[in-house]
C-alpha positions in Angstrom: 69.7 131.1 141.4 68.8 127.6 140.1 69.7 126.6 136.6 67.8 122.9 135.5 69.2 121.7 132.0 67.3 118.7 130.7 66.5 117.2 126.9 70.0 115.0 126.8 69.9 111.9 125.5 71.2 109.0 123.1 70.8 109.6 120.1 72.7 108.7 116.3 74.6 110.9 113.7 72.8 113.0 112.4 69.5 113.6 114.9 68.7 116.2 116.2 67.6 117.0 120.7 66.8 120.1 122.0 68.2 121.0 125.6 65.7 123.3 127.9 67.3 125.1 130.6 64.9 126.3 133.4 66.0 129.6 135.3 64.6 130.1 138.8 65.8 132.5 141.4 66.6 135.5 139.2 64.7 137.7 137.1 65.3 135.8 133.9 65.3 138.9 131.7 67.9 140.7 133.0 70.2 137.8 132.4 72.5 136.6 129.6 72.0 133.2 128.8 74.2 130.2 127.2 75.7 126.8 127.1 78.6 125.2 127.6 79.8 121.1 127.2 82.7 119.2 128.4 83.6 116.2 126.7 85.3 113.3 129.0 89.0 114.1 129.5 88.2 117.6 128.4 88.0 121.2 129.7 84.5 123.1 129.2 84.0 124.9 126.5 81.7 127.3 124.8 78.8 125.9 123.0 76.4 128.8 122.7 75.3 132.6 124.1 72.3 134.9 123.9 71.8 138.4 124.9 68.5 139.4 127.9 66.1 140.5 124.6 67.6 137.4 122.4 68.6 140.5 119.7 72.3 139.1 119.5 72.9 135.1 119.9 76.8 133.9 119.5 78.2 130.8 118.5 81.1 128.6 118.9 82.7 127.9 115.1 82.3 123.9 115.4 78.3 124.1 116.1 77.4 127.4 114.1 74.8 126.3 111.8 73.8 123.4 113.5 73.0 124.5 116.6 70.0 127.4 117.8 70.3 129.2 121.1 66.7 130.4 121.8 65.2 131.6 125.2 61.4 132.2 126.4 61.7 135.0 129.1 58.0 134.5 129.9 58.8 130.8 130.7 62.2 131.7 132.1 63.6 128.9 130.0 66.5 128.6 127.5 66.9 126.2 124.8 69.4 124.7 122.7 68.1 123.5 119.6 70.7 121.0 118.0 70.3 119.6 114.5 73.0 117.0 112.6 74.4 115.7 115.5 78.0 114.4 115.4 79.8 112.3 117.4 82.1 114.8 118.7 79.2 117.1 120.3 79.1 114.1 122.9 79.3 115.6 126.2 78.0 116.8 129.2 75.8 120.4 128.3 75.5 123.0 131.3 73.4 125.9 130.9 74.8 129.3 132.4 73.5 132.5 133.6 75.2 135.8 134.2 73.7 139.0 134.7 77.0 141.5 133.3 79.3 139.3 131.5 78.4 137.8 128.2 79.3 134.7 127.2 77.8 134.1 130.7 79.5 132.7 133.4 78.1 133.7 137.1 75.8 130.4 137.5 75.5 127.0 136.0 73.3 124.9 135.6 73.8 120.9 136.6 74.3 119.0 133.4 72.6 117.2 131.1 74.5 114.2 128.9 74.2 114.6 125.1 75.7 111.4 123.6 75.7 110.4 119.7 76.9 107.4 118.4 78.1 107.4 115.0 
């Protein structure tokens, strides 16, 4: 299994950047899907979750309305769609895959730096 995030970027207060996550290696369906982020001198935490038929998504309290899980099981590809970025959702985002536990936590992606200057 092969999990390749990309969209980071630099961006200011109040943008917005939408991570992809490409699946490879697994039948993407039968997977839960989310994201995670760990913040220097942090531990990884929860960002985002969505069930294999995207009919349940779950968020963490700080990004819930701001943020959009999203997944494209013909293009094997998650997304995260995040809108009013703060300076505190500066960290490294890792996509993650799981095919039984939800939030998912079996494989993870590589990373993809998210940084927002205020």
């Amino acid at each position: 299994v092969q999990l390749q995030a990309s969209g980071g970027g630099l961006v200011q207060a109040g943008d917005s950047l939408r991570l992809s996550c490409a699946a490879s290696g697994l039948t993407f369906s039968n997977y839960y899907m989310g994201w995670y982020r760990q913040a220097p001198g942090k531990e990884r935490e929860f960002v985002a979750a969505i069930t294999k038929r995207a009919s349940g998504k779950t968020y963490a309290d700080s990004v819930k309305g701001r943020f959009t899980i999203s997944r494209d099981n013909a293009k094997n590809t998650v997304y995260l769609q995040m809108n009013s970025l703060k300076p505190e959702d500066t960290a490294v985002y890792y996509c993650a895959a799981d095919e039984s536990i939800l939030p998912p936590q079996a494989y993870w992606g590589q990373g993809t730096q998210v940084t927002v200057s205020s």
